[in-house]
mmCIF file of the N, C-alpha and C atoms, coordinates in Angstrom:
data_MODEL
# 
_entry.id   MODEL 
# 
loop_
_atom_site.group_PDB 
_atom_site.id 
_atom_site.type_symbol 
_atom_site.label_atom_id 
_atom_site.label_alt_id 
_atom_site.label_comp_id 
_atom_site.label_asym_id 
_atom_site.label_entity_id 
_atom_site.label_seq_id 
_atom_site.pdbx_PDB_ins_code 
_atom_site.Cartn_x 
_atom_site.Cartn_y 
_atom_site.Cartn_z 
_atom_site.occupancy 
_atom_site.B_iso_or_equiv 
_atom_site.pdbx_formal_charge 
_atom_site.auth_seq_id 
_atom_site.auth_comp_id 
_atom_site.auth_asym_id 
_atom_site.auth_atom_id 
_atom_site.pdbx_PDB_model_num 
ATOM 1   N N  . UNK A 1 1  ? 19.781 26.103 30.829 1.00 0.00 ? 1  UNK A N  1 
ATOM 2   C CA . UNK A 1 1  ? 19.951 25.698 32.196 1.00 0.00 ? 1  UNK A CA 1 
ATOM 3   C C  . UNK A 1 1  ? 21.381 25.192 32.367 1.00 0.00 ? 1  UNK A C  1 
ATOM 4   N N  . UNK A 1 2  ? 22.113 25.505 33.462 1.00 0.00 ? 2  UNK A N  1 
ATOM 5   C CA . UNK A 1 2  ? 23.386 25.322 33.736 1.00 0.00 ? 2  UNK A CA 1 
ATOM 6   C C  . UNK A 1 2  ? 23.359 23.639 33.649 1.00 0.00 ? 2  UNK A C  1 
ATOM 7   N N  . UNK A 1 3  ? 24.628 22.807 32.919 1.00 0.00 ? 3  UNK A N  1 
ATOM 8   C CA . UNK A 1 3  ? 24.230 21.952 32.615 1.00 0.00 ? 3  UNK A CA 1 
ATOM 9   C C  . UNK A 1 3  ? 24.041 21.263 31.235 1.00 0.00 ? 3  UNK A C  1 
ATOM 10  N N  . UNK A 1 4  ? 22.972 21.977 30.672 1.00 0.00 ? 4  UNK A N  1 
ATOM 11  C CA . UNK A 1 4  ? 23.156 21.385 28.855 1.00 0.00 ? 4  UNK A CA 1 
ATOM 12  C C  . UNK A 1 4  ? 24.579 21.571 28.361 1.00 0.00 ? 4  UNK A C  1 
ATOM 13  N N  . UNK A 1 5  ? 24.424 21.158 27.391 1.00 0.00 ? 5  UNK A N  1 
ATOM 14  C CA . UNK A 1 5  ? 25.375 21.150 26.454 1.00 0.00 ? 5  UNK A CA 1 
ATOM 15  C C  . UNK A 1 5  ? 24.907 20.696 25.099 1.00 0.00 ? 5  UNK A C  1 
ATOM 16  N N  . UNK A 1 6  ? 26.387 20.912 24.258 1.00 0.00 ? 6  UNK A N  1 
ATOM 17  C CA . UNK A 1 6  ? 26.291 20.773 22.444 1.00 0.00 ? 6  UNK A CA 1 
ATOM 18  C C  . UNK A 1 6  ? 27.136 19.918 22.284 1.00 0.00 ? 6  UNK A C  1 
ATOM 19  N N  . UNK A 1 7  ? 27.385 18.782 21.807 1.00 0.00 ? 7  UNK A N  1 
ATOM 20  C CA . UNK A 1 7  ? 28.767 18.340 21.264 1.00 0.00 ? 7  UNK A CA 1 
ATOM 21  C C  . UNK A 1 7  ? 28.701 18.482 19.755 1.00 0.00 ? 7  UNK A C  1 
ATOM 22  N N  . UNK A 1 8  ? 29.879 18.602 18.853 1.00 0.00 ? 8  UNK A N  1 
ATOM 23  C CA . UNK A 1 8  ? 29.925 18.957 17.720 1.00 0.00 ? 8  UNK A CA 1 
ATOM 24  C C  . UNK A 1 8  ? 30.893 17.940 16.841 1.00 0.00 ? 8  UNK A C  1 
ATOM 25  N N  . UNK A 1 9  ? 30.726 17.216 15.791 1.00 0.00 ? 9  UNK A N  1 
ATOM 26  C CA . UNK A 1 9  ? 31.794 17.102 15.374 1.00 0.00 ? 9  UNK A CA 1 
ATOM 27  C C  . UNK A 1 9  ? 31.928 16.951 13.880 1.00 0.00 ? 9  UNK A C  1 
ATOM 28  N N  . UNK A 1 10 ? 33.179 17.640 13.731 1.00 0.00 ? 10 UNK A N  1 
ATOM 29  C CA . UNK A 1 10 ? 33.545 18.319 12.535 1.00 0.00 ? 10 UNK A CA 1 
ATOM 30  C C  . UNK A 1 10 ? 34.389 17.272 11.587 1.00 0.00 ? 10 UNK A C  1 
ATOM 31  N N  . UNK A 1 11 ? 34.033 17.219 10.027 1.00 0.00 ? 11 UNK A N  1 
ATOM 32  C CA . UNK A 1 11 ? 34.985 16.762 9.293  1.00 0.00 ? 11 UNK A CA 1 
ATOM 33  C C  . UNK A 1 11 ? 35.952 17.486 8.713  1.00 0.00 ? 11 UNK A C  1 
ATOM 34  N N  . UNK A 1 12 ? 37.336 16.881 9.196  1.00 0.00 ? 12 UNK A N  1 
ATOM 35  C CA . UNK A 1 12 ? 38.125 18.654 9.494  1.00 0.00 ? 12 UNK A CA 1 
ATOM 36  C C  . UNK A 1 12 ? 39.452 17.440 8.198  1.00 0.00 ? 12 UNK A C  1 
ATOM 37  N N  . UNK A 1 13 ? 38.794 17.231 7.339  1.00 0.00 ? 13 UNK A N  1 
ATOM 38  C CA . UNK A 1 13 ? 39.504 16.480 5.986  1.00 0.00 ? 13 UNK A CA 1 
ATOM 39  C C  . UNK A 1 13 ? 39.990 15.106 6.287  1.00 0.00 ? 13 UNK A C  1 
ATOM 40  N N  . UNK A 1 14 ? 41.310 14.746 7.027  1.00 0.00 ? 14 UNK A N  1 
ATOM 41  C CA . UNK A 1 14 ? 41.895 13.427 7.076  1.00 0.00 ? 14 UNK A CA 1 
ATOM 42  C C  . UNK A 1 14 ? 41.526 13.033 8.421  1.00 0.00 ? 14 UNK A C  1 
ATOM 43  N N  . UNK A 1 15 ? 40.816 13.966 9.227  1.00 0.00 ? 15 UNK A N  1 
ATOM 44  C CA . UNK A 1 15 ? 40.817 13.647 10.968 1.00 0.00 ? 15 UNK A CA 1 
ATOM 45  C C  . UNK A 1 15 ? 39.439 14.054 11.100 1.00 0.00 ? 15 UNK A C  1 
ATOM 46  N N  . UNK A 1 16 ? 38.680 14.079 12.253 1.00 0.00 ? 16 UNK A N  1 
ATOM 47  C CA . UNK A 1 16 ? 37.308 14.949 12.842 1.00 0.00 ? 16 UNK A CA 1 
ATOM 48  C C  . UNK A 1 16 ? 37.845 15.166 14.404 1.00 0.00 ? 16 UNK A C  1 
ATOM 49  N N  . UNK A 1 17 ? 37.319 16.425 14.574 1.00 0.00 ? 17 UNK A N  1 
ATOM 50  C CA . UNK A 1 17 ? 37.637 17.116 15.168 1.00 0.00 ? 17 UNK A CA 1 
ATOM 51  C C  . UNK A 1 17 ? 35.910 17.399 16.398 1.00 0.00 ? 17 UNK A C  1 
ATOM 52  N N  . UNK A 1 18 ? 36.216 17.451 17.678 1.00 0.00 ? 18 UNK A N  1 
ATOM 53  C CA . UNK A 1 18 ? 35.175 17.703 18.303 1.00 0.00 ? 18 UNK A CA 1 
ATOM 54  C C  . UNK A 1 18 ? 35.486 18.897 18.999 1.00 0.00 ? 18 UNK A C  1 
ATOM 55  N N  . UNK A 1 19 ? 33.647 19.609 19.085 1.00 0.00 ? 19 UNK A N  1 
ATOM 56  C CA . UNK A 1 19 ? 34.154 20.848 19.828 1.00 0.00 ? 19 UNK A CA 1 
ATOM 57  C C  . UNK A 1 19 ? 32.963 20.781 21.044 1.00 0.00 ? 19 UNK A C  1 
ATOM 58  N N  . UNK A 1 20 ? 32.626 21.533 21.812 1.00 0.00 ? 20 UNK A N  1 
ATOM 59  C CA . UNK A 1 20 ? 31.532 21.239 22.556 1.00 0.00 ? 20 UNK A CA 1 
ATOM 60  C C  . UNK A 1 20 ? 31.431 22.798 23.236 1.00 0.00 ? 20 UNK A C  1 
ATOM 61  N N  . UNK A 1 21 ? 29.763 23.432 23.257 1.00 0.00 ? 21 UNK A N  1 
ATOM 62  C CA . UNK A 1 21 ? 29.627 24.598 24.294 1.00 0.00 ? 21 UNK A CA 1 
ATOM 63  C C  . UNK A 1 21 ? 28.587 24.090 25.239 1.00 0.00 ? 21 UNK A C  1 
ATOM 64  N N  . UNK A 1 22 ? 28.711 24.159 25.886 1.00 0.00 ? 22 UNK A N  1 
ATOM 65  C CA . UNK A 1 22 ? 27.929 24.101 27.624 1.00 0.00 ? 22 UNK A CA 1 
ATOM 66  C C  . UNK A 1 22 ? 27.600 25.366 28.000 1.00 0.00 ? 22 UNK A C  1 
ATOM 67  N N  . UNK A 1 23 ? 26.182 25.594 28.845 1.00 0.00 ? 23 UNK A N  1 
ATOM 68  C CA . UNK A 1 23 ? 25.810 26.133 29.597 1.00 0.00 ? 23 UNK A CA 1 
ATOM 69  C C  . UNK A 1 23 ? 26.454 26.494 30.856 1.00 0.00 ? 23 UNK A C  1 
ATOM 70  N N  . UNK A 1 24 ? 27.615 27.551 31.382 1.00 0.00 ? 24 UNK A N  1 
ATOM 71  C CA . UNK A 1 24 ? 28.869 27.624 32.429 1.00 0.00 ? 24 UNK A CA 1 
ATOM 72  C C  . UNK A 1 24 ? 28.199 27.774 33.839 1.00 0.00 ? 24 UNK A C  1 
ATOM 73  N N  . UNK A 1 25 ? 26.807 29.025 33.780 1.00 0.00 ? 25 UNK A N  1 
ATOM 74  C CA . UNK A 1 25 ? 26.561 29.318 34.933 1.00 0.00 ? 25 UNK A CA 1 
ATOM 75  C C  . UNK A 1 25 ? 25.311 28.947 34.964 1.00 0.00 ? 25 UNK A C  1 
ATOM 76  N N  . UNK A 1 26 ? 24.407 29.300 36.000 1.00 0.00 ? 26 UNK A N  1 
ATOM 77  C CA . UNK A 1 26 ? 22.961 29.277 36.065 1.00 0.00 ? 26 UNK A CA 1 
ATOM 78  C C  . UNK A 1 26 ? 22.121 30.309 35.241 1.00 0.00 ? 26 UNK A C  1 
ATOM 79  N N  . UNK A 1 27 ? 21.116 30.022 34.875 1.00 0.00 ? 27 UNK A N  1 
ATOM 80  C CA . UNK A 1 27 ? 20.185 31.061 34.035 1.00 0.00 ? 27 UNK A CA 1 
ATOM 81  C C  . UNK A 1 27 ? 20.707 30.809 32.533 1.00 0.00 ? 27 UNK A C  1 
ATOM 82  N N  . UNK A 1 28 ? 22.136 30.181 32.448 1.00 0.00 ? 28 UNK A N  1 
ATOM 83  C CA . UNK A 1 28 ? 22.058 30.117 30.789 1.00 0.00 ? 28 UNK A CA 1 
ATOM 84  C C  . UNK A 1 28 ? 21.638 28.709 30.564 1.00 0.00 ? 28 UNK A C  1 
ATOM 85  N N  . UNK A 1 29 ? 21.569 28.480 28.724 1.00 0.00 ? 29 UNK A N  1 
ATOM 86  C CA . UNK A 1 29 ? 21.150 27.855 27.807 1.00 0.00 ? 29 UNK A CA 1 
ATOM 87  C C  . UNK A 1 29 ? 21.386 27.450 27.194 1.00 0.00 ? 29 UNK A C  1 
ATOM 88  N N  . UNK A 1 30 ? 21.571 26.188 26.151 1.00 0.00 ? 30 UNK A N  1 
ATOM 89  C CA . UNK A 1 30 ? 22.314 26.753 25.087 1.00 0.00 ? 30 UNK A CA 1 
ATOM 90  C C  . UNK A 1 30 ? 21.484 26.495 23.640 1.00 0.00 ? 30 UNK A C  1 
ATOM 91  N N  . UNK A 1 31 ? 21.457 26.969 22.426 1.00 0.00 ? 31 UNK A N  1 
ATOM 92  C CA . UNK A 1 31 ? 20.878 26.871 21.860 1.00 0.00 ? 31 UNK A CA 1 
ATOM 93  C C  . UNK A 1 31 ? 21.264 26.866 20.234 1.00 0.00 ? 31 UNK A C  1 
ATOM 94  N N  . UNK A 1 32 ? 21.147 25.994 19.528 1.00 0.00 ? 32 UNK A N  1 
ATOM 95  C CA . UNK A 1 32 ? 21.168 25.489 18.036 1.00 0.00 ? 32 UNK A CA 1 
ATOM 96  C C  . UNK A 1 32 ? 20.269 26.283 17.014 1.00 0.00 ? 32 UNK A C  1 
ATOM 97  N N  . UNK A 1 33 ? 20.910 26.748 16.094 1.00 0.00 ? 33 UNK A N  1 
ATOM 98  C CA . UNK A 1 33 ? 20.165 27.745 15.338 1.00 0.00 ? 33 UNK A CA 1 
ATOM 99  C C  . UNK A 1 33 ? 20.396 27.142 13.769 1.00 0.00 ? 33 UNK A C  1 
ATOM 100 N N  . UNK A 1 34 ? 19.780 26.901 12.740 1.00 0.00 ? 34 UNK A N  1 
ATOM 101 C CA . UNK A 1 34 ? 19.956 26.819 11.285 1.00 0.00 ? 34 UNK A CA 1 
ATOM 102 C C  . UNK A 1 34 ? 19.739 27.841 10.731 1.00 0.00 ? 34 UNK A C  1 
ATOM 103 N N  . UNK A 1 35 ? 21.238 28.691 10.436 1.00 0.00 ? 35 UNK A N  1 
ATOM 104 C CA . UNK A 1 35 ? 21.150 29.865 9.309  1.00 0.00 ? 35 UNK A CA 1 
ATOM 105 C C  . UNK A 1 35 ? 21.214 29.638 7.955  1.00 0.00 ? 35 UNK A C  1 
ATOM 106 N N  . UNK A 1 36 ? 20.665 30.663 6.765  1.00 0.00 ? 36 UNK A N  1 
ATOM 107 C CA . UNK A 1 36 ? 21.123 30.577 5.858  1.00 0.00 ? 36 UNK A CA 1 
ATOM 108 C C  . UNK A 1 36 ? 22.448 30.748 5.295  1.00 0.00 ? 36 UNK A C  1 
ATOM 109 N N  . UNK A 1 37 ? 22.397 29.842 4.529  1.00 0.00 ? 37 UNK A N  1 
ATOM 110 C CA . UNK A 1 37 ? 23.732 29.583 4.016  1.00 0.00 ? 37 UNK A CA 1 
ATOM 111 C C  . UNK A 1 37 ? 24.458 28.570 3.912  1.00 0.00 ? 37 UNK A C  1 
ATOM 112 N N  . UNK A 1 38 ? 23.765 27.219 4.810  1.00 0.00 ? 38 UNK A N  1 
ATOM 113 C CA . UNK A 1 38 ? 24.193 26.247 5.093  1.00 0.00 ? 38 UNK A CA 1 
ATOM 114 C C  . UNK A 1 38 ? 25.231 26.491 6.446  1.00 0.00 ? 38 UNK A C  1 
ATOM 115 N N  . UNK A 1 39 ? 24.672 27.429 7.680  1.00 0.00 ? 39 UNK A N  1 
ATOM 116 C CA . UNK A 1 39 ? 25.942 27.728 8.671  1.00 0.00 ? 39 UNK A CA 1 
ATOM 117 C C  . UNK A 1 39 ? 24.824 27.016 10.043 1.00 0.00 ? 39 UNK A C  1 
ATOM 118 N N  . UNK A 1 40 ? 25.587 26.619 10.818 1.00 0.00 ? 40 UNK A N  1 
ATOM 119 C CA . UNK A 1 40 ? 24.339 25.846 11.777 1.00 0.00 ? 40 UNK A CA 1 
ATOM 120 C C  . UNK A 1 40 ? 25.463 26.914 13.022 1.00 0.00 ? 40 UNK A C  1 
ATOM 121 N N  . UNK A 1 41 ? 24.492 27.514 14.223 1.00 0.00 ? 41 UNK A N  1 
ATOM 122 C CA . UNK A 1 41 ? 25.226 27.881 15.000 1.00 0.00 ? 41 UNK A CA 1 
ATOM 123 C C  . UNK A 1 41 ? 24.863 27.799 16.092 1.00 0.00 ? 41 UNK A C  1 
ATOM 124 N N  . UNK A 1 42 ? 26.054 28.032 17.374 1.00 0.00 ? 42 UNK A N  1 
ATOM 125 C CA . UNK A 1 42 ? 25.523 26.945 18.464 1.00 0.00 ? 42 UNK A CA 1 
ATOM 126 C C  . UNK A 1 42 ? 25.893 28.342 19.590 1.00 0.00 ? 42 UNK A C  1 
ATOM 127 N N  . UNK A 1 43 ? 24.583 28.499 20.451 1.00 0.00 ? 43 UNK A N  1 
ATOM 128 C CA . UNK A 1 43 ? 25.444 29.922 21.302 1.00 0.00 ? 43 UNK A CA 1 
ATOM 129 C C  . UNK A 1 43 ? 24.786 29.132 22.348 1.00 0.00 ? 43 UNK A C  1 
ATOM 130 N N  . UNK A 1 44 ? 25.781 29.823 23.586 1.00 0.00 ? 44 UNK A N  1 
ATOM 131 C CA . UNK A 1 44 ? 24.952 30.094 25.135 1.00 0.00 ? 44 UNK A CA 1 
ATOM 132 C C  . UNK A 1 44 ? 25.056 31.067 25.190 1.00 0.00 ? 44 UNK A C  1 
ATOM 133 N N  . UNK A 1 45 ? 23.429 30.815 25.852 1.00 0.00 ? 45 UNK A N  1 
ATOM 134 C CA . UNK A 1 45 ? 22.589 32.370 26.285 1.00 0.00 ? 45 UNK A CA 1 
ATOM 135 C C  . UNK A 1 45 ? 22.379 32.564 27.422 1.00 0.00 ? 45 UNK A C  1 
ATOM 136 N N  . UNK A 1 46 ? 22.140 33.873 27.821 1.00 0.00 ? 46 UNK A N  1 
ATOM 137 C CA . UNK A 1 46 ? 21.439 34.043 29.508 1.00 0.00 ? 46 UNK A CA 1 
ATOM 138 C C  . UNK A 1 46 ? 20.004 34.060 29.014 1.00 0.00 ? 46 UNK A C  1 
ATOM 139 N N  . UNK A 1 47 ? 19.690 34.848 30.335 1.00 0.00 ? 47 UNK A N  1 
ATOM 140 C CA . UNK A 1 47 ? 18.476 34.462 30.812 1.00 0.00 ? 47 UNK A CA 1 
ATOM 141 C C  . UNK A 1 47 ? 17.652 35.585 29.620 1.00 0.00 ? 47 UNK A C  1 
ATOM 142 N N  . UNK A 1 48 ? 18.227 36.732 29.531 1.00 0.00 ? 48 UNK A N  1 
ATOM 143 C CA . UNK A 1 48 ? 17.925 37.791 28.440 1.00 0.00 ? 48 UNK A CA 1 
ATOM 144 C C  . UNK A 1 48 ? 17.760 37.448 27.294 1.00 0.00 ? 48 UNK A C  1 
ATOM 145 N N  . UNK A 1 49 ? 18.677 36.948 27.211 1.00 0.00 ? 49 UNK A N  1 
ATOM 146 C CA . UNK A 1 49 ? 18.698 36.473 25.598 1.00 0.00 ? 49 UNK A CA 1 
ATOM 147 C C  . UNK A 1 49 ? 19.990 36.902 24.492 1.00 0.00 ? 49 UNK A C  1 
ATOM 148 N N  . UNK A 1 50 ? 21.070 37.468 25.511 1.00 0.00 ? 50 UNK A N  1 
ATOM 149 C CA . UNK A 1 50 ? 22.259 37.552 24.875 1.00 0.00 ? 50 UNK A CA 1 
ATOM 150 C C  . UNK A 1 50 ? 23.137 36.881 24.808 1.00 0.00 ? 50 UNK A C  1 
ATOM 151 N N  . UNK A 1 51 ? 23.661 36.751 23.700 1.00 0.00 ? 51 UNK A N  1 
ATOM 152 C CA . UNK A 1 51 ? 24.521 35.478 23.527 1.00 0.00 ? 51 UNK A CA 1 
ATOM 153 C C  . UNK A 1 51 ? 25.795 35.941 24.344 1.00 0.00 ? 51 UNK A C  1 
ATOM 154 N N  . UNK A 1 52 ? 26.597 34.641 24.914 1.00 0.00 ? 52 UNK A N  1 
ATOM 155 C CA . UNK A 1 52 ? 27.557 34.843 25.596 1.00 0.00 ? 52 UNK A CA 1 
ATOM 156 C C  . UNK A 1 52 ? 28.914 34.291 24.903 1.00 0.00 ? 52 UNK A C  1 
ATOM 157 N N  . UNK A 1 53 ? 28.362 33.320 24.378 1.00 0.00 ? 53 UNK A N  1 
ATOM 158 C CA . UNK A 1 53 ? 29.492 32.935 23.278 1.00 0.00 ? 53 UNK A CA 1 
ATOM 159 C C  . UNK A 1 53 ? 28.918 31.681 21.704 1.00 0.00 ? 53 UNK A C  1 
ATOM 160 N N  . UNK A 1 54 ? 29.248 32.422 20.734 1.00 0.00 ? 54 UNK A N  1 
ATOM 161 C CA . UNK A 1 54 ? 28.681 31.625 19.910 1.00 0.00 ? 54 UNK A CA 1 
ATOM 162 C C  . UNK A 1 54 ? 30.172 30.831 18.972 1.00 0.00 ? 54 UNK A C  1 
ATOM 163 N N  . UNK A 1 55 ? 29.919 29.458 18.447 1.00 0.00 ? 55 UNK A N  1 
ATOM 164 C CA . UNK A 1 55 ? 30.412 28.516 17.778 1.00 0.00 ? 55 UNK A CA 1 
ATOM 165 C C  . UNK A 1 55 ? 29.856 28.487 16.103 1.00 0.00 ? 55 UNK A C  1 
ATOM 166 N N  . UNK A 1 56 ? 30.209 28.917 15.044 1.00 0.00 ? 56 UNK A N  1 
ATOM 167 C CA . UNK A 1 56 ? 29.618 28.633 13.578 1.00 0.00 ? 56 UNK A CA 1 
ATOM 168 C C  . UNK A 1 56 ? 30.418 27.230 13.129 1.00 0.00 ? 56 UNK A C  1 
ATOM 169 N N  . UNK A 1 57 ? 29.589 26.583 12.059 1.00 0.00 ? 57 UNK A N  1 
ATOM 170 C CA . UNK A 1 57 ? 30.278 25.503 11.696 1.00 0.00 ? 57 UNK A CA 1 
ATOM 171 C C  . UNK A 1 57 ? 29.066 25.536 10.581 1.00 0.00 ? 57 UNK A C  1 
ATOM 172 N N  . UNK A 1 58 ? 29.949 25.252 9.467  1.00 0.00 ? 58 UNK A N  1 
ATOM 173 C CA . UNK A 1 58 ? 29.603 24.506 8.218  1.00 0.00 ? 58 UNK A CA 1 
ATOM 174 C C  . UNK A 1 58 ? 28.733 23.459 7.994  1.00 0.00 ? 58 UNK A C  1 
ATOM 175 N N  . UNK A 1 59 ? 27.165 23.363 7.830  1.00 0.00 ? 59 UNK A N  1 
ATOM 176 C CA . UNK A 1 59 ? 26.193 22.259 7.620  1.00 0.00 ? 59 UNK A CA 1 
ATOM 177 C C  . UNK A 1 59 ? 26.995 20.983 7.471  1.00 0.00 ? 59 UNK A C  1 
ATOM 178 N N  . UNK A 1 60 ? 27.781 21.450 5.814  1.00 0.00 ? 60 UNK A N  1 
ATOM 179 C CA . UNK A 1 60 ? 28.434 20.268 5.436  1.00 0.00 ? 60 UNK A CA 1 
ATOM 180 C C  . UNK A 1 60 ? 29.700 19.317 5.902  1.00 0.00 ? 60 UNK A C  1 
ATOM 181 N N  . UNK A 1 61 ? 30.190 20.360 6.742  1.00 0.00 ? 61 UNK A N  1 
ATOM 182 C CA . UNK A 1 61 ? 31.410 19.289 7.528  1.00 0.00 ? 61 UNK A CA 1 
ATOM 183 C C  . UNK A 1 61 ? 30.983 18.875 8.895  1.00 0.00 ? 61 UNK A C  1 
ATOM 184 N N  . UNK A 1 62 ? 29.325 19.020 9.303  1.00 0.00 ? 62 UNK A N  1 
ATOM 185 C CA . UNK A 1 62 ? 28.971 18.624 10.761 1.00 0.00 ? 62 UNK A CA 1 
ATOM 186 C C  . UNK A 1 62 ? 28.446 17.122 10.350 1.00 0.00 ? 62 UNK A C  1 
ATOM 187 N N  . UNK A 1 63 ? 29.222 16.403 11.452 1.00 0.00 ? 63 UNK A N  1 
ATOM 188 C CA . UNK A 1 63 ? 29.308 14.452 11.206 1.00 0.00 ? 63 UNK A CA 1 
ATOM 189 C C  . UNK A 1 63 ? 28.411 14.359 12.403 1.00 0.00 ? 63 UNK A C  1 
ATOM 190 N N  . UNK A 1 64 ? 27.933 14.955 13.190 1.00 0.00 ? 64 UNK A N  1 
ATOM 191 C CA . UNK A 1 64 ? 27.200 14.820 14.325 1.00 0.00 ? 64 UNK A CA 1 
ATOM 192 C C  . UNK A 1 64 ? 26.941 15.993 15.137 1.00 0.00 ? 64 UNK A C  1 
ATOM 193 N N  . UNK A 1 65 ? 25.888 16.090 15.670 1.00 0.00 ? 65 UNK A N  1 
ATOM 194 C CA . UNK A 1 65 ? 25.370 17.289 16.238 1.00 0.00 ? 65 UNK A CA 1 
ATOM 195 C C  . UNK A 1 65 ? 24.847 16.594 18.130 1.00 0.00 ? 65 UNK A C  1 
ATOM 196 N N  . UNK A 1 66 ? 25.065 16.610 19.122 1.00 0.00 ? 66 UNK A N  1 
ATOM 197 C CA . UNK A 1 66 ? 24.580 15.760 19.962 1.00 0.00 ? 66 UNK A CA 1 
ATOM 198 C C  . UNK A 1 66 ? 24.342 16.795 21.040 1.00 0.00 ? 66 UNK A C  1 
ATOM 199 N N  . UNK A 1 67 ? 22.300 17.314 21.115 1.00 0.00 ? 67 UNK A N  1 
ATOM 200 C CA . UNK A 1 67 ? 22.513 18.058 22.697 1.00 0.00 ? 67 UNK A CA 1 
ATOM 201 C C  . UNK A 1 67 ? 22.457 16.959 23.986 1.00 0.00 ? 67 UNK A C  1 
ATOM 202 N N  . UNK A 1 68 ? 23.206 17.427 24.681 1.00 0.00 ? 68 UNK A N  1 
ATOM 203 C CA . UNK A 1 68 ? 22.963 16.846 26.113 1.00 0.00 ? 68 UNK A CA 1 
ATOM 204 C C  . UNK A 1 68 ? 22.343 17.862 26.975 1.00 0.00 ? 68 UNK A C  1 
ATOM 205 N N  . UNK A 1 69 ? 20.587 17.611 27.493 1.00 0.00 ? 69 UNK A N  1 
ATOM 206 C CA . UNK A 1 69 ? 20.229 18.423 28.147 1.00 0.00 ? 69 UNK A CA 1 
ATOM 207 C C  . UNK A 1 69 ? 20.619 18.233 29.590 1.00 0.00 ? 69 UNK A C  1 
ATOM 208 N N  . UNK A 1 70 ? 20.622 18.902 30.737 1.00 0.00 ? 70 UNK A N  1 
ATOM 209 C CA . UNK A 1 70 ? 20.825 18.880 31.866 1.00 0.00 ? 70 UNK A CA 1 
ATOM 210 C C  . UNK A 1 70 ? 19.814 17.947 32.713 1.00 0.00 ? 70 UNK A C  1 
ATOM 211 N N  . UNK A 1 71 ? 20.709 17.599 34.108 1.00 0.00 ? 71 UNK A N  1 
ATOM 212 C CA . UNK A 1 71 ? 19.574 16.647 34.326 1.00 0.00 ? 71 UNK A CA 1 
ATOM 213 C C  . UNK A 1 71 ? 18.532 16.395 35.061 1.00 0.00 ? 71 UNK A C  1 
ATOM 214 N N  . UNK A 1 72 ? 17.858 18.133 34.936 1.00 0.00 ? 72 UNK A N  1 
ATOM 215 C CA . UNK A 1 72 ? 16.488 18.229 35.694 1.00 0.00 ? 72 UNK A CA 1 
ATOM 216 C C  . UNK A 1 72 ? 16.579 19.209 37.085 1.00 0.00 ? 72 UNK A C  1 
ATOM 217 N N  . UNK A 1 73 ? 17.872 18.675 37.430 1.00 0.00 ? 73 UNK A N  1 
ATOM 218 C CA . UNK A 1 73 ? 18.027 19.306 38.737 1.00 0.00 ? 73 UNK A CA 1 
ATOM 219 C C  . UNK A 1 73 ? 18.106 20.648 38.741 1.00 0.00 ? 73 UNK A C  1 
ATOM 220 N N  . UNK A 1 74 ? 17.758 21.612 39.691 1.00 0.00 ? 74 UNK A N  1 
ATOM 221 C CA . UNK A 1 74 ? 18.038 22.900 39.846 1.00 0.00 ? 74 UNK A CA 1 
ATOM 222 C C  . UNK A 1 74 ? 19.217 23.588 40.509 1.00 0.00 ? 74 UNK A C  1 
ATOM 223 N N  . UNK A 1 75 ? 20.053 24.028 40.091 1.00 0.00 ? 75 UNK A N  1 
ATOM 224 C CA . UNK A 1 75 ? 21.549 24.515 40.739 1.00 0.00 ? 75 UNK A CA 1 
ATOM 225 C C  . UNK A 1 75 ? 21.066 26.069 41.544 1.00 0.00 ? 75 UNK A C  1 
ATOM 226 N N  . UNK A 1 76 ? 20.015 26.925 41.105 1.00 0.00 ? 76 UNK A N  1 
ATOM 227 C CA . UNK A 1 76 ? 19.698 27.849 41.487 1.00 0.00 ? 76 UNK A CA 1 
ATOM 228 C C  . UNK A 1 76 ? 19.910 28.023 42.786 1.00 0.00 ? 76 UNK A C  1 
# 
């Protein structure tokens, strides 16, 4: 739903680093996946189910994972 979001943040060695994907338009999503391998990945989707843009990041350098869902309202 237009609205959510991911915040991410990375231990990127002497600093951490944040990244964040949001839901841009209406009908998308966004959604957190645990692959093998230790790769956690973060896409927005439409309404189909194609990803529109996906984020990979390393299990081990993620210091925080934070969804923010949207807030109920309908933009439709």
């Amino acid at each position: 739903m237009k609205g959510d979001r991911v915040e991410i943040v990375i231990d990127a060695g002497d600093t951490s680093r944040t990244y964040e994907v949001a839901a841009t338009k209406a009908g998308r999503r966004v959604e957190v996946a645990n692959q093998r391998g230790g790769v956690v990945e973060v896409s927005e989707v439409t309404r189909s189910g194609t990803a529109v843009r996906t984020a990979r990041f390393m299990s081990s350098r993620i210091l925080a994972l934070v969804e923010h869902p949207a807030d109920g309202a309908s933009d439709d």
